[in-house]
TILUM-677262 format. One record per atom (N, C-alpha, C, O, CB): x, z, y; atom name; chain. Coordinates in Angstrom, 1 decimal, decimal comma, always signed. Glycine has a CB too. Example, Ala and Ser with C-alpha at 12.3 -4.5 7.8 and 13.67 -1.06 7.14 Angstrom:
<rs>
R      X      Z      Y atom kette
R  +13,2   +7,8   -5,7    N     A
R  +12,3   +7,8   -4,5   CA     A
R  +13,2   +7,8   -3,3    C     A
R  +14,2   +8,5   -3,3    O     A
R  +11,3   +9,0   -4,5   CB     A
R  +12,8   +7,1   -2,2    N     A
R  +13,7   +7,1   -1,1   CA     A
R  +12,9   +7,9   +0,0    C     A
R  +13,4   +8,0   +1,1    O     A
R  +14,1   +5,7   -0,6   CB     A
</rs>
This chain:
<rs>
R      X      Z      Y atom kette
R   +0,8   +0,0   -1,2    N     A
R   +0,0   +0,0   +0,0   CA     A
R   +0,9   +0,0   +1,2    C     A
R   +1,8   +0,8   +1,3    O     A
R   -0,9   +1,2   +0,0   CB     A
R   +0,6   -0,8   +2,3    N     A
R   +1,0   -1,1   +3,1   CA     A
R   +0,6   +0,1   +4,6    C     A
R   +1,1   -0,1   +5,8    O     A
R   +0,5   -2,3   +2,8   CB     A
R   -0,4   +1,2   +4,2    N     A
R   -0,8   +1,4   +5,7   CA     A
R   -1,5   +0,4   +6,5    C     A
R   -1,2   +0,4   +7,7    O     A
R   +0,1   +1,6   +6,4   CB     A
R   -2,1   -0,5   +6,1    N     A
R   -2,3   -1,5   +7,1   CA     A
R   -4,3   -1,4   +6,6    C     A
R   -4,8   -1,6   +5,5    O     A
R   -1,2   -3,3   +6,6   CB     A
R   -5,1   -1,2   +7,7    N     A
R   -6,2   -0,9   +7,7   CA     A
R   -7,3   -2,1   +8,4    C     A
R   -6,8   -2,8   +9,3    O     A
R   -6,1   +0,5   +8,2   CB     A
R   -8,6   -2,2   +8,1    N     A
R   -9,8   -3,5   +8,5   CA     A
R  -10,3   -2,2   +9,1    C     A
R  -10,0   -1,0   +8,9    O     A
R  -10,9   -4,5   +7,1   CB     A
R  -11,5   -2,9  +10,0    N     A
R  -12,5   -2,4  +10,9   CA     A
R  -13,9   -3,4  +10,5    C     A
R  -13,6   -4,6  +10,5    O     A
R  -11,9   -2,4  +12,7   CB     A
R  -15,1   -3,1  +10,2    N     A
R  -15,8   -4,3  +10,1   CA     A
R  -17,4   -3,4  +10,9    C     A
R  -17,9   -2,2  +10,6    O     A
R  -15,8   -5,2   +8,1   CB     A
R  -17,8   -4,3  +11,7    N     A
R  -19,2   -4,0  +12,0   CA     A
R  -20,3   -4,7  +10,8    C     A
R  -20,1   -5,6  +10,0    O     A
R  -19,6   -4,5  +13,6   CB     A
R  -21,5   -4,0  +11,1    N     A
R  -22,8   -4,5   +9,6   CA     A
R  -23,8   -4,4  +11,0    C     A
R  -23,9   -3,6  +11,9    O     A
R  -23,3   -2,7   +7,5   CB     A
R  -24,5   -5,7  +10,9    N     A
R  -25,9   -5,7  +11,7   CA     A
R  -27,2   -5,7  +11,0    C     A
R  -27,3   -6,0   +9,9    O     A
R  -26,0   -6,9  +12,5   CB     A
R  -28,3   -5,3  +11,7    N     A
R  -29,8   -4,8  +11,2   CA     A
R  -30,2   -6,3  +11,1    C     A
R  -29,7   -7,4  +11,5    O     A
R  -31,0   -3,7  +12,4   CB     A
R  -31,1   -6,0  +10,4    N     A
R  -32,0   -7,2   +9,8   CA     A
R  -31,4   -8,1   +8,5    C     A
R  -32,0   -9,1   +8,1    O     A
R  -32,1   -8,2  +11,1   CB     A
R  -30,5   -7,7   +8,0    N     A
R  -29,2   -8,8   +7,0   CA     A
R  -28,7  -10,0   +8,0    C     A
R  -28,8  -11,1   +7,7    O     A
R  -30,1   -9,9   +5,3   CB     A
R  -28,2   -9,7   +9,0    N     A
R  -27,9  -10,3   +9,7   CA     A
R  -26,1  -10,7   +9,6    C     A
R  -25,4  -11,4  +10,4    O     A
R  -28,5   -9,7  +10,8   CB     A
R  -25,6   -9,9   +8,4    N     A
R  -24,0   -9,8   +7,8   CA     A
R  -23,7   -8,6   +8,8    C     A
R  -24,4   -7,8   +9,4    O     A
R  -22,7  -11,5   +7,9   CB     A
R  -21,8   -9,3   +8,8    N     A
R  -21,3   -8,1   +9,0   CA     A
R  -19,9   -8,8  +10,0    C     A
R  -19,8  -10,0  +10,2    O     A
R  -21,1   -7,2   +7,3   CB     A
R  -19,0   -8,0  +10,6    N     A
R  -18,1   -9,3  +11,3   CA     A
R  -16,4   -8,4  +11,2    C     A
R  -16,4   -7,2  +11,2    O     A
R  -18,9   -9,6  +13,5   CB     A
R  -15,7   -8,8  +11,1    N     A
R  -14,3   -7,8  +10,4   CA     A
R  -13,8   -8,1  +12,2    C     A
R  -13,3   -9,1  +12,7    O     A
R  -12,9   -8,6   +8,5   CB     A
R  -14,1   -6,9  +12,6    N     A
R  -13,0   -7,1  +13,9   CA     A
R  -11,8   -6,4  +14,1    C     A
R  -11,3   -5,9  +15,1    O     A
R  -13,5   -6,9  +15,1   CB     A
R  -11,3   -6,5  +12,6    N     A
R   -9,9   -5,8  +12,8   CA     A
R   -9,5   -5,4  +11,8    C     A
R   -9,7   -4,4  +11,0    O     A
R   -9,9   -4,7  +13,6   CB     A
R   -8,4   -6,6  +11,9    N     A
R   -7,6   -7,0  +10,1   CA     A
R   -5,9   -6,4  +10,1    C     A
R   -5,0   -6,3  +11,0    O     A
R   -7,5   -9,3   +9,8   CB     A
R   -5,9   -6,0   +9,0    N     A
R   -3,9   -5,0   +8,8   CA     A
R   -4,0   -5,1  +10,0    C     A
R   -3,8   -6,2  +10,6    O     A
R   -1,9   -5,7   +8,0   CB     A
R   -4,4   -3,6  +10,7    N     A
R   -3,9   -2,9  +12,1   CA     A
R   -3,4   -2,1  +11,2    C     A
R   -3,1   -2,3  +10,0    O     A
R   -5,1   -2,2  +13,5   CB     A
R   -3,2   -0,5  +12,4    N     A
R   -2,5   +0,1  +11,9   CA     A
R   -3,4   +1,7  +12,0    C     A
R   -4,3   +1,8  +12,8    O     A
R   -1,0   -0,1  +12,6   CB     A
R   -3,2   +2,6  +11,4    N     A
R   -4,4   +3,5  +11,9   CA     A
R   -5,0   +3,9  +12,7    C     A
R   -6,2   +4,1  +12,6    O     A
R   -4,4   +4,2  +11,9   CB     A
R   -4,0   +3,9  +14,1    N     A
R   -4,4   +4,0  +15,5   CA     A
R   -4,8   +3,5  +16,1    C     A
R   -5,2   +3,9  +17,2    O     A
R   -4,2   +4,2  +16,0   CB     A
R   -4,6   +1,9  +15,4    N     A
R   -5,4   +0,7  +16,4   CA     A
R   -7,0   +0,8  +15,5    C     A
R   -8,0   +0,9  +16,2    O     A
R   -4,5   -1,5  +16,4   CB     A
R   -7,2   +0,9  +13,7    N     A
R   -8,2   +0,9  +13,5   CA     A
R   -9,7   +2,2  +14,2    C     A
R  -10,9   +2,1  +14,4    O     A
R   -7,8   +0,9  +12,1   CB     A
R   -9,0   +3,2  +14,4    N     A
R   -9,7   +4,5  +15,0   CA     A
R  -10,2   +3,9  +16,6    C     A
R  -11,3   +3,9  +17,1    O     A
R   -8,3   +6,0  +15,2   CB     A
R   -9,1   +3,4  +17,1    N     A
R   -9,3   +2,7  +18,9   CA     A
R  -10,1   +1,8  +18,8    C     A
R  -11,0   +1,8  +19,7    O     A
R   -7,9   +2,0  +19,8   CB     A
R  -10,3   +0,7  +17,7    N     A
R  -11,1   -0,4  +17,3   CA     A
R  -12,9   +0,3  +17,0    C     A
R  -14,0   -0,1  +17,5    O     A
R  -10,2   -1,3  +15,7   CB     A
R  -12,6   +1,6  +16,0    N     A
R  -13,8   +1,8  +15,4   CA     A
R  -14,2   +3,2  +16,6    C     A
R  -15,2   +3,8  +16,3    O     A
R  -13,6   +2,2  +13,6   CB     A
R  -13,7   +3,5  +17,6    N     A
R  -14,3   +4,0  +18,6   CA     A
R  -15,2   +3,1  +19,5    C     A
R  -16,4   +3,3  +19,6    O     A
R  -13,5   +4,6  +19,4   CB     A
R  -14,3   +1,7  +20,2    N     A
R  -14,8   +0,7  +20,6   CA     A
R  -16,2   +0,8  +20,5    C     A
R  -17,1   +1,2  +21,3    O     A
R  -14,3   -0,2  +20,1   CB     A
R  -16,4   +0,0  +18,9    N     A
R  -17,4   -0,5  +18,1   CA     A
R  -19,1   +0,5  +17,9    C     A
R  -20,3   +0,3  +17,7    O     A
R  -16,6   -0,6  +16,6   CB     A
R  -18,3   +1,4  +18,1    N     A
R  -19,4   +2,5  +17,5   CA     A
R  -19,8   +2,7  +18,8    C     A
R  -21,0   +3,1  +18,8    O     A
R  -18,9   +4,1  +16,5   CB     A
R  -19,2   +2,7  +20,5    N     A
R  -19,7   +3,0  +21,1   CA     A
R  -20,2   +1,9  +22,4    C     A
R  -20,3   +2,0  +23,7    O     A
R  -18,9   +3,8  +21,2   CB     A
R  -20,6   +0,8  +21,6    N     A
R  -20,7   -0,4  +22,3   CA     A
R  -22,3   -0,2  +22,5    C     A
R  -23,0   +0,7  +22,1    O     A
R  -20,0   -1,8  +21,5   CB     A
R  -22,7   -1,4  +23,5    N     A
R  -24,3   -1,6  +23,6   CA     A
R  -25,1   -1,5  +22,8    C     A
R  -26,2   -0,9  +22,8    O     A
R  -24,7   -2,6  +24,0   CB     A
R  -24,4   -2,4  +21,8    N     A
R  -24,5   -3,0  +20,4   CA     A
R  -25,0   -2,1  +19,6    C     A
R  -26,2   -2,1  +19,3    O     A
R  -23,3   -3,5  +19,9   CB     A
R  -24,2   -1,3  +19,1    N     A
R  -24,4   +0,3  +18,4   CA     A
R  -25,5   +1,2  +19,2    C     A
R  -26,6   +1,5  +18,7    O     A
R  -22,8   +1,2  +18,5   CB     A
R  -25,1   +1,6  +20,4    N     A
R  -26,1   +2,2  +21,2   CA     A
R  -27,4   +1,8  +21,2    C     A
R  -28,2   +2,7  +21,6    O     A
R  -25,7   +2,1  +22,5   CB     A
R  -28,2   +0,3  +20,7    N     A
R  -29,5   -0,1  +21,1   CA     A
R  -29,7   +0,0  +19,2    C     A
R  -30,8   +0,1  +18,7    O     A
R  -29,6   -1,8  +22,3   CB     A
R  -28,9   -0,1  +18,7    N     A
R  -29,5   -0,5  +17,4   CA     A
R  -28,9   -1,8  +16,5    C     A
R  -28,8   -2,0  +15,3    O     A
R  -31,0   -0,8  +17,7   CB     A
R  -28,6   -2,4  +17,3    N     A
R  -28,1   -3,7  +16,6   CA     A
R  -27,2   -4,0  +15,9    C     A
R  -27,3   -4,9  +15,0    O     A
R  -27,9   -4,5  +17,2   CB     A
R  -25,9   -3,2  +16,1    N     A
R  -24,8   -2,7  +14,8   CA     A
R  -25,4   -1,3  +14,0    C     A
R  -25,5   -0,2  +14,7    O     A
R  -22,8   -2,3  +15,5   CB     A
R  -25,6   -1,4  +13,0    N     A
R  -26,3   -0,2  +12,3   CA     A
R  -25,2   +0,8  +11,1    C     A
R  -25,4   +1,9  +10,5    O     A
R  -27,6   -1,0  +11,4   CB     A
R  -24,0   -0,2  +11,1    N     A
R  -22,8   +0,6  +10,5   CA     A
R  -21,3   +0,2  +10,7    C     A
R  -21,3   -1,0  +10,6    O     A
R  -23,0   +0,7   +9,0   CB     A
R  -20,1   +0,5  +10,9    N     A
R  -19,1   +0,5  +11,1   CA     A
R  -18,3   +1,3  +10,4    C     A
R  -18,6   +2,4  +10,2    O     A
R  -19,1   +0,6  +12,1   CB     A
R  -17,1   +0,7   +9,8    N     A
R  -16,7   +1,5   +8,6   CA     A
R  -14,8   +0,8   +9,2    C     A
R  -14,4   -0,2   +9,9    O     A
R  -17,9   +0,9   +6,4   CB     A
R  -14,3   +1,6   +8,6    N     A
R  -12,5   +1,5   +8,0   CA     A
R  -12,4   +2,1   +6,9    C     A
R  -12,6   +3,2   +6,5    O     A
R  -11,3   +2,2   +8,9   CB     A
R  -11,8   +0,2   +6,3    N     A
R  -11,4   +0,4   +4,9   CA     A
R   -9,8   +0,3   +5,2    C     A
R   -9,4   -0,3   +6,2    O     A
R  -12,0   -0,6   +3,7   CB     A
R   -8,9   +1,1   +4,0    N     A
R   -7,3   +0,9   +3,8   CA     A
R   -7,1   -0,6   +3,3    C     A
R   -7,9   -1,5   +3,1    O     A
R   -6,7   +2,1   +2,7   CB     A
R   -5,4   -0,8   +3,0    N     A
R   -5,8   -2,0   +1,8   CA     A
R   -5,7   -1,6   +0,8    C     A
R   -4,6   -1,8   +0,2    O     A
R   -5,0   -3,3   +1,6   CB     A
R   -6,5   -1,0   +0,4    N     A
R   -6,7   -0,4   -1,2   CA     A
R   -8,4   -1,0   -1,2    C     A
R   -8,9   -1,0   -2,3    O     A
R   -6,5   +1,7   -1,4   CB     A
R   -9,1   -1,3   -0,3    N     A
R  -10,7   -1,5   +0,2   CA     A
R  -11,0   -0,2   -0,1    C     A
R  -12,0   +0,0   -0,8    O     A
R  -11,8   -2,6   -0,7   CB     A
R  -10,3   +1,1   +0,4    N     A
R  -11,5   +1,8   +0,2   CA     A
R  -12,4   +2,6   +1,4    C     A
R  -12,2   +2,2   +2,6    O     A
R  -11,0   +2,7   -0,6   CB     A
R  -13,1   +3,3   +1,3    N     A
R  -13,6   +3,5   +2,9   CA     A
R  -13,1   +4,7   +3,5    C     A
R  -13,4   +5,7   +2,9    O     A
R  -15,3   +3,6   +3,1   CB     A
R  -12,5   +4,8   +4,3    N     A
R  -11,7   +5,7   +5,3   CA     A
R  -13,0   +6,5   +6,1    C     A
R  -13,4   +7,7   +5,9    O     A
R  -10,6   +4,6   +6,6   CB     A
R  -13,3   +5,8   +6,8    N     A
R  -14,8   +6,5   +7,5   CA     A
R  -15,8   +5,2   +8,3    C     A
R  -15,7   +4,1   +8,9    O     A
R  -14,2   +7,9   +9,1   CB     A
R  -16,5   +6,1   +7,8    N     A
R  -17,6   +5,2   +8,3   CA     A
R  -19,1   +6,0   +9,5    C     A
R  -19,6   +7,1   +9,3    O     A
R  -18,3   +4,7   +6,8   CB     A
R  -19,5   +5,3  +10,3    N     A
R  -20,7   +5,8  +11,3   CA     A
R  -21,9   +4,9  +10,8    C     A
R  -21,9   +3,7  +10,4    O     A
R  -20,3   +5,5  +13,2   CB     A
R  -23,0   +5,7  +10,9    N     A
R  -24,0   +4,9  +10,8   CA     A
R  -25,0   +4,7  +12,0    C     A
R  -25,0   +5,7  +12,6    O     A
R  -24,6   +5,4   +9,9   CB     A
R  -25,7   +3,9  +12,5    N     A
R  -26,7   +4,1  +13,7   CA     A
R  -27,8   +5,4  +13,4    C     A
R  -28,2   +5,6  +12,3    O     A
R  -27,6   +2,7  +13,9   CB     A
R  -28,1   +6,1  +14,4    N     A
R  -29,0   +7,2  +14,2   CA     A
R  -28,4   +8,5  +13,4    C     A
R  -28,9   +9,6  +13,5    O     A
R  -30,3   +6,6  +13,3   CB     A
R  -27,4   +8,3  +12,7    N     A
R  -26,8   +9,7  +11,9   CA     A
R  -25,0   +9,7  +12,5    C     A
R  -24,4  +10,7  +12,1    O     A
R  -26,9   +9,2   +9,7   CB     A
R  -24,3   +8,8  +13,4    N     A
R  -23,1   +9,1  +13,8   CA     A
R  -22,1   +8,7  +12,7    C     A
R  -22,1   +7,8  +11,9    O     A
R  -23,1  +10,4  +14,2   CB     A
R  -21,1   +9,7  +13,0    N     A
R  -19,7   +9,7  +11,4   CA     A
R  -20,4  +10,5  +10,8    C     A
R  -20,9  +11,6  +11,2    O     A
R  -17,7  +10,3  +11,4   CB     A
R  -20,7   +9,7   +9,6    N     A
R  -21,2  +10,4   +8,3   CA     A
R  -20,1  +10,1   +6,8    C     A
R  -20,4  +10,4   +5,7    O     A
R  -23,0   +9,8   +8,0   CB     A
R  -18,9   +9,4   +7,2    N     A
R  -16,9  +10,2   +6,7   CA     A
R  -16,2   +9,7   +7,3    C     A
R  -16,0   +8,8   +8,1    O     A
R  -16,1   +9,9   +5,2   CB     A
R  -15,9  +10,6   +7,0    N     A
R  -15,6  +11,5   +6,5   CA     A
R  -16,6  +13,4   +6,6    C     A
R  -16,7  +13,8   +7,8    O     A
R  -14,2  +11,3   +7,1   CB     A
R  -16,9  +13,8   +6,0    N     A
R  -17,9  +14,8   +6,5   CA     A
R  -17,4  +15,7   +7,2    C     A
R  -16,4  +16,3   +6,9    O     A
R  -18,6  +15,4   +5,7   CB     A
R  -18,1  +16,0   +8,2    N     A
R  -17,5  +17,3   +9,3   CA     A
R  -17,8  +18,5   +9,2    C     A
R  -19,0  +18,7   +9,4    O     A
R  -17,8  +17,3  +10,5   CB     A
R  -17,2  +19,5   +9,0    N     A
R  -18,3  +20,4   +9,1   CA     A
R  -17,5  +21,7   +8,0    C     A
R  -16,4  +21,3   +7,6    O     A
R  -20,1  +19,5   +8,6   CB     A
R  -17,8  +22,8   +7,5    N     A
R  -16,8  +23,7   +6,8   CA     A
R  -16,3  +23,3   +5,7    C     A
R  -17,2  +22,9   +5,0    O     A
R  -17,2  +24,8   +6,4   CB     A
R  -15,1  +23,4   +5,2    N     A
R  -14,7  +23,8   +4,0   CA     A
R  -14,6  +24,6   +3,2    C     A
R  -14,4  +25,7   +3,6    O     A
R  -14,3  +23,7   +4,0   CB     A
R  -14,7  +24,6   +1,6    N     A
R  -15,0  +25,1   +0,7   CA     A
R  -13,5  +26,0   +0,3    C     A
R  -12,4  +25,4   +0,3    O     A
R  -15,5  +24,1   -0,2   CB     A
R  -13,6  +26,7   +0,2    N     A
R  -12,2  +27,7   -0,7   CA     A
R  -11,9  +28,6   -0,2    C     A
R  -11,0  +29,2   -0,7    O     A
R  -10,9  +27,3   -1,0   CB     A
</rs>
């Protein structure tokens, strides 16, 4: 693995999905998936999820419309 991380928005209706942000690097994927999540777009409804995957595809975190970051989960830990 490379460290090298995607950003992709998902639109309502099955309208797909659009990768705006291919092997960045963590800090550009976080700066990208702040962007995204806090755009018009997101704000009215029309991007309904935003996620960063590693190159492994797996999902790093993701926001949903109406529920926010829902991962990584926030909130207490166990032990």
């Amino acid at each position: 693995m490379n460290d090298e991380f995607s950003v992709y928005q998902f639109f309502k209706d099955d309208l797909g999905y659009e990768c705006v942000g291919q092997h960045v690097s963590s800090e550009a994927a976080v700066r990208l998936f702040k962007r995204f999540t806090n755009s018009v777009a997101a704000q009215m409804g029309v991007v309904i999820r935003v996620i960063i995957t590693d190159d492994g595809d797996f999902c790093n975190m993701e926001w949903k419309f109406g529920e926010g970051v829902t991962f990584p989960v926030m909130g207490k830990r166990s032990g």
